[in-house]
C-alpha positions as CSV (number, residue, x, y, z in Angstrom):
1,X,167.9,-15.9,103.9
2,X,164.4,-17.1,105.0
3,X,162.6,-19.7,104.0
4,X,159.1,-20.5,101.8
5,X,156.3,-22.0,103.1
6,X,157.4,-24.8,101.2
7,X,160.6,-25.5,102.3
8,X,159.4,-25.0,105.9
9,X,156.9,-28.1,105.5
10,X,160.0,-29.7,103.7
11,X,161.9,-29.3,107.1
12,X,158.9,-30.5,108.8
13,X,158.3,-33.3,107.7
14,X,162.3,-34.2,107.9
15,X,162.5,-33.8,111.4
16,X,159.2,-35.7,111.3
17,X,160.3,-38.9,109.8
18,X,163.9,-38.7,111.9
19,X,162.0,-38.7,115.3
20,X,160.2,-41.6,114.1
21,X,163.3,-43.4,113.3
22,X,165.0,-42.6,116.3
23,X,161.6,-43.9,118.3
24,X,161.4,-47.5,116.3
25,X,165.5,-47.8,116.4
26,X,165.1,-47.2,120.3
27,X,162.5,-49.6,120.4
28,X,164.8,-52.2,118.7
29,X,167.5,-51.6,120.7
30,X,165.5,-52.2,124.0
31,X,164.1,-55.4,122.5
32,X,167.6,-56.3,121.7
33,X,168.5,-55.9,125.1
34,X,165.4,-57.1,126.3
35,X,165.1,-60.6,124.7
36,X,168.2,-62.8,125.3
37,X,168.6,-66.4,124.4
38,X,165.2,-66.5,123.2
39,X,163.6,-65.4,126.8
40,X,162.0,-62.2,127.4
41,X,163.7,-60.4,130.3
42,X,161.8,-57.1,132.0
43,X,163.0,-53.8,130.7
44,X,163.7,-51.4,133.7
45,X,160.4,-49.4,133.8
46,X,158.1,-50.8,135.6
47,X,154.7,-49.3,135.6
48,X,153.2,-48.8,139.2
49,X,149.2,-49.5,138.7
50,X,149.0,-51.8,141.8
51,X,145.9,-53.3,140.2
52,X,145.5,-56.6,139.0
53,X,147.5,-60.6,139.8
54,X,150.4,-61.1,139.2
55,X,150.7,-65.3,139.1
56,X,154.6,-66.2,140.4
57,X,156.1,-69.4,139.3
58,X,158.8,-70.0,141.8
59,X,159.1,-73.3,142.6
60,X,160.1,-75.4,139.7
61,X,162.8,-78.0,138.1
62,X,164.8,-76.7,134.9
63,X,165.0,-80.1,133.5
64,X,161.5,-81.1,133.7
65,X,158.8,-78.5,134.5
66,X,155.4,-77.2,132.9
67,X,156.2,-74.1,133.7
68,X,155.2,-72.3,130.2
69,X,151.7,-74.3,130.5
70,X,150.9,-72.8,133.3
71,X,151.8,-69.4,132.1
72,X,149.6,-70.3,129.7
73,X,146.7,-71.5,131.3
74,X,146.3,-68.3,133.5
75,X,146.9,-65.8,130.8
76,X,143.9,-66.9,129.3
77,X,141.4,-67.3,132.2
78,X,143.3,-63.6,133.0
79,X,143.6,-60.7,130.2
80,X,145.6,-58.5,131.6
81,X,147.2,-59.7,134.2
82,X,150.9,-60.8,133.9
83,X,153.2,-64.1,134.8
84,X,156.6,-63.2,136.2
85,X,158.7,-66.5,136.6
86,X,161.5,-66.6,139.0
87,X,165.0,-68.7,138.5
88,X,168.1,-69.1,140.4
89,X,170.0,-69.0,137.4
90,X,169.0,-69.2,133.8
91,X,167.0,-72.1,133.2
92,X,168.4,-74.7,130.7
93,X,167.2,-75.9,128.9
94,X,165.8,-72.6,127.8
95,X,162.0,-72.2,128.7
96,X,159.8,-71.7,125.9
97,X,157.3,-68.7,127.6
98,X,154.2,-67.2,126.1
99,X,154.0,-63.9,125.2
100,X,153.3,-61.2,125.8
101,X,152.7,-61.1,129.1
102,X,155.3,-63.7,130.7
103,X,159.0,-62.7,131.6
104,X,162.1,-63.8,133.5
105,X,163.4,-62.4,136.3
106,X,167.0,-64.6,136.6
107,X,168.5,-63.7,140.8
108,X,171.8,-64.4,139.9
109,X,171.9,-62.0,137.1
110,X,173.0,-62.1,133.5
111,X,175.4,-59.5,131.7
112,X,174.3,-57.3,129.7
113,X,170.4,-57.1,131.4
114,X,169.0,-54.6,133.1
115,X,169.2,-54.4,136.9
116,X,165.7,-54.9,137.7
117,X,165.8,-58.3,136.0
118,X,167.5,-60.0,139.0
119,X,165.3,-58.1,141.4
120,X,161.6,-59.3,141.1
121,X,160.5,-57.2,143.6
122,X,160.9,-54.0,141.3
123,X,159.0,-55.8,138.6
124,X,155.9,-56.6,140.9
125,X,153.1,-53.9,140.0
126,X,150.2,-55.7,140.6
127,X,147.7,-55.0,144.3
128,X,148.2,-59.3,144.1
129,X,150.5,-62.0,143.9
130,X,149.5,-65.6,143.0
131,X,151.8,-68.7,143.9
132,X,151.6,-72.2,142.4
133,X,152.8,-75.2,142.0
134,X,154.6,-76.1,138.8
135,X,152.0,-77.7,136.2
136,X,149.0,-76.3,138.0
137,X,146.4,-75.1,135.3
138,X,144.3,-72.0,135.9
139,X,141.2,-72.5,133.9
140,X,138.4,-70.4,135.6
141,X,138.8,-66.4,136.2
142,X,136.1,-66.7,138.7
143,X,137.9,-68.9,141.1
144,X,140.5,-66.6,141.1
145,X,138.1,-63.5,142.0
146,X,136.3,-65.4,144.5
147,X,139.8,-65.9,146.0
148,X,140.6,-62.1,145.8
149,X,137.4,-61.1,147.5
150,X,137.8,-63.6,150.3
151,X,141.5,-62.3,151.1
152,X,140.2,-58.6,150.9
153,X,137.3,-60.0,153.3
154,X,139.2,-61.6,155.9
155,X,141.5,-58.9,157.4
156,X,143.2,-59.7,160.7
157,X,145.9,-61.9,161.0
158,X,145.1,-64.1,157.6
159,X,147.6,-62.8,155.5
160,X,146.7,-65.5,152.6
161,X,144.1,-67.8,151.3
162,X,144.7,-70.9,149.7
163,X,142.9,-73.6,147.7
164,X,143.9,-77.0,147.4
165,X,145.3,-78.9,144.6
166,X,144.1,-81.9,143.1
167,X,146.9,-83.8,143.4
168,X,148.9,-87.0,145.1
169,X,149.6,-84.4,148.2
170,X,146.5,-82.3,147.9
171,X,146.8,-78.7,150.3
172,X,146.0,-79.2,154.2
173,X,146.4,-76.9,157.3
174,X,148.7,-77.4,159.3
175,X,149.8,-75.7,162.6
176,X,153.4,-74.4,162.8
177,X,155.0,-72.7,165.6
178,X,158.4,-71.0,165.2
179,X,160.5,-70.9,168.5
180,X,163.3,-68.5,167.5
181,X,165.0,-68.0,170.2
182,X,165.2,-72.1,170.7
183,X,166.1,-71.9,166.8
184,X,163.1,-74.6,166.3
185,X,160.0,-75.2,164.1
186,X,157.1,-77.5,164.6
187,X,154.6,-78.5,163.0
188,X,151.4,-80.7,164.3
189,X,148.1,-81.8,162.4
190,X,145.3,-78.9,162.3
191,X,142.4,-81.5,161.1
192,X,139.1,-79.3,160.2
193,X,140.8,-76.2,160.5
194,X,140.2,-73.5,157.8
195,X,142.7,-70.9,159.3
196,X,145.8,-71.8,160.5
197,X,149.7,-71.4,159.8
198,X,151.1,-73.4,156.9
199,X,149.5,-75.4,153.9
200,X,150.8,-78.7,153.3
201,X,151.1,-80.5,150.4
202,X,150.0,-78.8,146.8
203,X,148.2,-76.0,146.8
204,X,147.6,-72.5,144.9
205,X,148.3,-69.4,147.4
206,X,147.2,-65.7,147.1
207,X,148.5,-62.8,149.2
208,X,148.8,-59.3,148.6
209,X,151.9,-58.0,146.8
210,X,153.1,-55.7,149.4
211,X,153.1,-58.8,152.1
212,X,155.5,-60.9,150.2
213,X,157.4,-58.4,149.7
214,X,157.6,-57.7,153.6
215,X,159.4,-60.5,154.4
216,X,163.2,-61.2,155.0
217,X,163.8,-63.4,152.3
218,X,161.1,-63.2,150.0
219,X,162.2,-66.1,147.1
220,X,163.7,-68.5,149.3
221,X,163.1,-71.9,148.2
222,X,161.7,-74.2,148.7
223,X,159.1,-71.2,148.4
224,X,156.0,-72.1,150.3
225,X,157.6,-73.2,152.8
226,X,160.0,-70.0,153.3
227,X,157.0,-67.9,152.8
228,X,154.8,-70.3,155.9
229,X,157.7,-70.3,158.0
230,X,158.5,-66.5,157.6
231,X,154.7,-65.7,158.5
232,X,154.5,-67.3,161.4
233,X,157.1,-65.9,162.7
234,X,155.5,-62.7,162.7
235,X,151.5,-64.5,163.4
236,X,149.9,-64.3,160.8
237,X,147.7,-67.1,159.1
238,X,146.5,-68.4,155.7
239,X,143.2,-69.1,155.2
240,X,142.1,-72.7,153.9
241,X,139.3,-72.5,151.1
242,X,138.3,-76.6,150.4
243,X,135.2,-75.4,148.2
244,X,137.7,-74.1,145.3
245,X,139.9,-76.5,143.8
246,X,142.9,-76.3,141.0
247,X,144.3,-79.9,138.6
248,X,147.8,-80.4,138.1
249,X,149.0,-81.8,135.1
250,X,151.2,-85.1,135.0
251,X,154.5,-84.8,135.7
252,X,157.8,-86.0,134.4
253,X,159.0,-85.9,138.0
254,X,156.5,-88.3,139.3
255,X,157.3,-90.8,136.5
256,X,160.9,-90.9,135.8
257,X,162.5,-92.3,138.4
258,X,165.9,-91.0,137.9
259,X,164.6,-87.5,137.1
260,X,162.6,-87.9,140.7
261,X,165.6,-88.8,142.2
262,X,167.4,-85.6,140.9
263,X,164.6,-83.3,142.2
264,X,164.6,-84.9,145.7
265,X,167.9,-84.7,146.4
266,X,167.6,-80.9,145.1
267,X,164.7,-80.4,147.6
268,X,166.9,-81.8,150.5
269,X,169.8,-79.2,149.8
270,X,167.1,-76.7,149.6
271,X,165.5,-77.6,152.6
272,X,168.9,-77.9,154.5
273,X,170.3,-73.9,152.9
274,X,166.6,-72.6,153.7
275,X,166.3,-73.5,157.5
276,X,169.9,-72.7,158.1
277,X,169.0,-69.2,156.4
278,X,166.6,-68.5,158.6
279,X,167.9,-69.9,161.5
280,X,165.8,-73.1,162.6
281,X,168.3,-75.8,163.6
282,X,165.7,-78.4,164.5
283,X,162.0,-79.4,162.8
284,X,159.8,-81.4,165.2
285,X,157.6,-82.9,162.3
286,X,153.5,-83.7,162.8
287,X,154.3,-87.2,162.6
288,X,157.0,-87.1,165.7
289,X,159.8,-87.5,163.7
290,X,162.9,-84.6,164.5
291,X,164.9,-82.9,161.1
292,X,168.4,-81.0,162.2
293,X,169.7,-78.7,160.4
294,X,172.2,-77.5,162.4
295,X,175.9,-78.1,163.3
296,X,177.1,-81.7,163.8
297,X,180.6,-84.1,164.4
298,X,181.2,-83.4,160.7
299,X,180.8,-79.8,161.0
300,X,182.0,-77.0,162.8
301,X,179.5,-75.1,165.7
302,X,176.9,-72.8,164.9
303,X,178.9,-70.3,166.3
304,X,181.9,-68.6,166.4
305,X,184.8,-67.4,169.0
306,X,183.3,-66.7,172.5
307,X,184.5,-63.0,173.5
308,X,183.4,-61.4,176.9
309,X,181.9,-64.7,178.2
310,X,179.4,-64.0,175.7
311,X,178.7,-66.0,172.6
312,X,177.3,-64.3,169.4
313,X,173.5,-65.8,169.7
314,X,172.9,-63.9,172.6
315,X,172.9,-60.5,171.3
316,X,170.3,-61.5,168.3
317,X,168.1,-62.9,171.4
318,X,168.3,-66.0,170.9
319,X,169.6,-68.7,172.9
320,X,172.1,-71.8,172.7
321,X,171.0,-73.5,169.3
322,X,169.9,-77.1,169.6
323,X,172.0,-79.1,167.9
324,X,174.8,-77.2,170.1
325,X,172.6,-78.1,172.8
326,X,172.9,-81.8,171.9
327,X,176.7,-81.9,171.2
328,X,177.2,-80.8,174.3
329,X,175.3,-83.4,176.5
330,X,176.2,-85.9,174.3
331,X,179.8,-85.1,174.7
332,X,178.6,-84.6,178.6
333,X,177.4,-88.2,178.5
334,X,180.4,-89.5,177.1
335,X,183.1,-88.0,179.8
336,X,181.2,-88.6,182.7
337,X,180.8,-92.1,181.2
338,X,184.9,-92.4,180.9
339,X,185.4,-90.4,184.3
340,X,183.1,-93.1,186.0
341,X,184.8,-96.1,184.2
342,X,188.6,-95.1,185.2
343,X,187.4,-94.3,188.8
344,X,188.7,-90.4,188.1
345,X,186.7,-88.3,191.1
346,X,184.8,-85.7,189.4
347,X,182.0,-83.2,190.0
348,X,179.8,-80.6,188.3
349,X,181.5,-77.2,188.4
350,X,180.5,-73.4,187.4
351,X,177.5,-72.7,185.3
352,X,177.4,-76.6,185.0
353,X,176.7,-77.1,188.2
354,X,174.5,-73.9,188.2
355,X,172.5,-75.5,185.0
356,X,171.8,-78.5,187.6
357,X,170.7,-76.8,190.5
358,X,168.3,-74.9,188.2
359,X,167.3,-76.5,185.1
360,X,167.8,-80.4,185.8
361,X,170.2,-79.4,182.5
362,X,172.7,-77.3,180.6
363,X,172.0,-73.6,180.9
364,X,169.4,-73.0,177.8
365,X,172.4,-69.9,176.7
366,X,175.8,-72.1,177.9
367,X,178.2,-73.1,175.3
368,X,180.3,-75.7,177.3
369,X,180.1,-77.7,180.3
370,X,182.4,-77.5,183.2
371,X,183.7,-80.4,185.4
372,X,185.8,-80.5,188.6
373,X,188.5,-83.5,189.3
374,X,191.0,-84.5,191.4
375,X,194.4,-83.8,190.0
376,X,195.9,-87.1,191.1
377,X,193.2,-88.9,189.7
378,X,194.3,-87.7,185.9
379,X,196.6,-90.5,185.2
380,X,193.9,-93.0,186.1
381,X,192.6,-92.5,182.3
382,X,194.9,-93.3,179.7
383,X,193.2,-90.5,177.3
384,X,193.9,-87.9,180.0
385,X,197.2,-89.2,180.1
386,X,198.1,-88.7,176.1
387,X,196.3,-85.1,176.3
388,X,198.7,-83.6,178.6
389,X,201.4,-84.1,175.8
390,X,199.5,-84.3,172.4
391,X,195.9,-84.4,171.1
392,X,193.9,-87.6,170.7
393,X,190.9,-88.9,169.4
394,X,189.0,-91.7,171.3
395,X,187.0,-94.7,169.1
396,X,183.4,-92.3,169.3
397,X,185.5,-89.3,167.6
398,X,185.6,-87.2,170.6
399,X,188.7,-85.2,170.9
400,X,190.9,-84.8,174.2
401,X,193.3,-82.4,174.8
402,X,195.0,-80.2,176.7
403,X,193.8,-76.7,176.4
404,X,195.7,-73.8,175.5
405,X,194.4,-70.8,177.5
406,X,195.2,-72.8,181.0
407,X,196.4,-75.8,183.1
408,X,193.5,-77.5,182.1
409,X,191.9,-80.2,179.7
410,X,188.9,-80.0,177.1
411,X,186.9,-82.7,175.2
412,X,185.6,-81.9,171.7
413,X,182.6,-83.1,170.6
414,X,184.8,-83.6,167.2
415,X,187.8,-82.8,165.5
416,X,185.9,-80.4,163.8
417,X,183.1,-79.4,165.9
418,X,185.1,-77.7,168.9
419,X,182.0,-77.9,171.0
420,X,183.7,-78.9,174.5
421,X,183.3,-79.9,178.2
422,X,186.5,-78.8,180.3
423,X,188.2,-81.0,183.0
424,X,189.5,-78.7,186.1
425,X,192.3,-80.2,187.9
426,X,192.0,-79.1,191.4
427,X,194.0,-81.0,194.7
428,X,193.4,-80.8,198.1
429,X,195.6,-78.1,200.2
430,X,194.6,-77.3,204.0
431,X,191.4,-78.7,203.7
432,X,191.0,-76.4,200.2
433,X,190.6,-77.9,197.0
434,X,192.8,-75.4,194.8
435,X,194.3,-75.4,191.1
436,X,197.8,-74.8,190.1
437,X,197.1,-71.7,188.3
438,X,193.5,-69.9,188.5
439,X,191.9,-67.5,185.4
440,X,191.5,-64.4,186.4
441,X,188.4,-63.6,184.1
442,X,186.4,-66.7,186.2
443,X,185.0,-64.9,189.4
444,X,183.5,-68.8,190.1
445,X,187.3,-69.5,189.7
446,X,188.4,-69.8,193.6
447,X,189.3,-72.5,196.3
448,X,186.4,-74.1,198.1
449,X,186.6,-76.4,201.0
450,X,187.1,-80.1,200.0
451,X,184.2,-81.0,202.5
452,X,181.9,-80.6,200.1
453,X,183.3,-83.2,198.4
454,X,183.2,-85.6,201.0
455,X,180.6,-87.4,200.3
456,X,179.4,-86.3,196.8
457,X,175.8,-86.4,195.8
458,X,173.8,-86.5,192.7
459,X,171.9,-84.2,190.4
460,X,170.1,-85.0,187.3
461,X,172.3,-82.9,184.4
462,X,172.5,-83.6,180.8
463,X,170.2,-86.5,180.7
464,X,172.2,-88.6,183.5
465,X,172.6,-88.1,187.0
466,X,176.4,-86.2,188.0
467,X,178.2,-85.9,190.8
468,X,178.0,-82.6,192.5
469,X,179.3,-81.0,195.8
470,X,177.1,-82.7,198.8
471,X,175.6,-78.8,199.4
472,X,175.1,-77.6,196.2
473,X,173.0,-74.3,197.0
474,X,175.9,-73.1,199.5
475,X,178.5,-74.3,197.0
476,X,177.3,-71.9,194.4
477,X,176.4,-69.0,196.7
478,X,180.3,-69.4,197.4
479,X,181.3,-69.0,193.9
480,X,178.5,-66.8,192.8
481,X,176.4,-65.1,195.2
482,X,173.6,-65.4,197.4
483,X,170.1,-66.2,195.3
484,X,172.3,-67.0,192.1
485,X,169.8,-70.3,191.6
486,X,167.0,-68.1,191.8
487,X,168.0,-65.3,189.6
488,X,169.2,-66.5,186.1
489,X,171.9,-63.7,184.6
490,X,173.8,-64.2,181.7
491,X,178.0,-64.9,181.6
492,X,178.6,-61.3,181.3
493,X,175.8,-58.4,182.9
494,X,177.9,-56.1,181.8
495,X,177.6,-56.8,178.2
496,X,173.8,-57.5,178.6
497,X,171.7,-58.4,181.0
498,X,169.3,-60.9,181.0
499,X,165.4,-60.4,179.9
């Protein structure tokens, strides 16, 4: 049967009015999804113009923040341009964002949202991205093009320009230098400087998109920081404009002294998670003043079994961390101290003594420390004594012991932190000084005669002077090889040779 011309528009105009149905249903249920808890979360199609700023707030307090005035602020000096605000977790109590044009991208991800939401990076479209301070206020478009064209101006190494906020810790310069294979960061004044490495204090930061992006760990908080640190790892610089200017609004955190209190012990923890993330163990501040954020008595080390002579930190080329570095001489100090009291003959042995010879120290890649002593001189020391039959823990929290792998005692820094000097027993035997059992995976590990013993002398090691055999070069050329002082190797060649 066909149908009239009628009948056809009829159908027409059915199938009409269903697609348009279908299109505002759809549209409802993506807002649904969309808009949770009264917070606009990005739908998973992200438009890729690459034009335009996008201003990221990062770095702000769910409990007292002007985030959503600030969001504000630059949506009006900027149609067009978009605020993407970035939580751990999602903020409560809830924030109250204008829109359109703000949303919330929540890293630890909510059920029932898309998959972009917890993953910024897909939701950054814009050619810019502009990072400030919570209850900054963006007033002037033109500012904010000057800042554009002086980014896209300055090429090279300047990665980011940033202008200073008027505040009680207004933006600075500052020069930072990241040591990574010493795990350590530090910082020093950069007065009159325009370009340099980090921005201290408040201040409003634009880079390109692309370059955030780029880095390891690009929301780590606190964020500025992260970002600075991350950047000068790799050389590049920010670029200090003093001619443009942002305010801040007053803040509840600067006022309220138990809200200030929350939101600085917040920053510490922060602070401590961030430099262990990216592997800086020890700040060395402007002012002189040394932040550790490594291991310590209360923790366990940095790092983990020793396998092959060869500890982890060595095959990301990088060397003994420096609180490690600390434990150890302090634990150094500390036997040598109680060897000395209880008249128990001791000298530098192994890579110690090696570390002496060469460095004045420790080996910069040597997890432990290795002393020599007389094996009839062990009862002399009461703590020596109790180790041979059970563990124990001296007044300073150092832990003595008798080790497991060999007829032979260790010293922990702490209970916990099993950072450790060893105490080789070795007696006197046909003019040899020998052991009672020897380990096989030591080359060093051998008899040597005891007239290098006779006298001892004195090497500076671990911030003290040591005993050490009277001929220390032959000593080691013994145990070693000839030239060993003057060619530094790792523990193991065989695994990987030193650089």
């Amino acid at each position: 049967m066909s149908l009239s011309r009628v009948q056809w528009i009829l159908l027409i105009a059915i199938a009409v009015n269903l697609a348009v149905m279908y299109s505002i249903s759809q549209k409802h249920h993506k807002d649904d999804h969309a808009r949770t808890r009264g917070v606009w979360f990005p739908y998973c199609n992200p438009s890729k113009s690459s034009i335009g700023t996008t201003l990221v707030l990062r770095e702000f307090e769910d409990f007292a923040n002007g985030v959503a005035d600030t969001a504000a602020s630059f949506l009006r000096a900027r149609t067009g341009d978009s605020v993407l605000v970035v939580s751990d977790k999602l903020p409560y109590p809830p924030l109250q964002l204008p829109q359109p044009g703000t949303s919330l991208s929540c890293l630890a991800g909510l059920p029932g949202t898309p998959s972009c939401q917890s993953r910024p990076e897909l939701l950054l479209t814009s050619a810019f991205v502009l990072l400030a301070p919570d209850g900054v206020q963006i007033t002037t478009a033109s500012q904010l093009e000057y800042m554009e064209q002086m980014l896209e101006n300055l090429g090279g190494r300047v990665f980011a320009v940033a202008a200073p906020v008027l505040s009680e810790h207004p933006g600075r310069c500052m020069h930072l230098k990241v040591k990574m294979r010493e795990w350590i960061a530090e910082y020093r004044e950069a007065a009159g400087a325009l370009d340099c490495e980090a921005i201290d204090g408040d201040a409003v930061v634009l880079l390109r998109t692309q370059d955030l992006l780029n880095l390891t760990h690009p929301w780590l908080r606190p964020h500025s920081l992260a970002l600075f640190l991350q950047t000068a790892m790799r050389g590049m610089h920010v670029h200090l404009l003093p001619d443009v200017t942002f305010t801040m609004a007053p803040s509840v955190l600067n006022t309220v002294p138990h809200v200030r209190f929350k939101a600085e012990a917040l920053h510490r923890e922060r602070l401590r998670k961030m430099h262990q993330k990216l592997g800086i163990h020890l700040v060395n501040g402007a002012d002189g003043r040394e932040h550790w954020y490594g291991c310590s008595k209360m923790t366990a080390r940095c790092f983990g079994t020793v396998l092959d002579d060869m500890p982890s930190y060595l095959y990301a080329g990088r060397w003994t961390p420096p609180c490690c570095m600390h434990a150890l001489r302090s634990t150094t100090r500390h036997v040598i101290a109680e060897l000395e009291a209880a008249g128990v003959r001791y000298w530098l042995e192994g890579g110690s003594l090696l570390g002496a010879a060469r460095h004045g120290d420790i080996i910069p890649w040597d997890y432990d420390v290795d002393v020599g002593i007389y094996l009839e001189d062990v009862n002399k020391h009461l703590l020596l004594q109790h180790a041979a039959s059970d563990a124990v823990e001296d007044e300073q929290g150092f832990l003595w012991e008798k080790a497991r792998e060999g007829d032979f005692y260790r010293v922990h820094y702490s209970h916990t932190n099993r950072l450790h000097v060893d105490l080789w027993p070795f007696f006197p035997h046909n003019g040899l000084m020998i052991r009672e059992s020897w380990i096989k995976s030591h080359p060093q590990d051998r008899a040597f005669p005891e007239s290098f013993l006779l006298p001892l002398g004195k090497l500076g090691f671990a911030g003290i002077q040591a005993n050490v055999p009277n001929n220390h070069r032959q000593f080691l050329e013994l145990k070693f090889g000839r030239g060993v002082i003057e060619n530094p190797q790792f523990p193991n060649p065989a695994k990987l040779r030193f650089f």
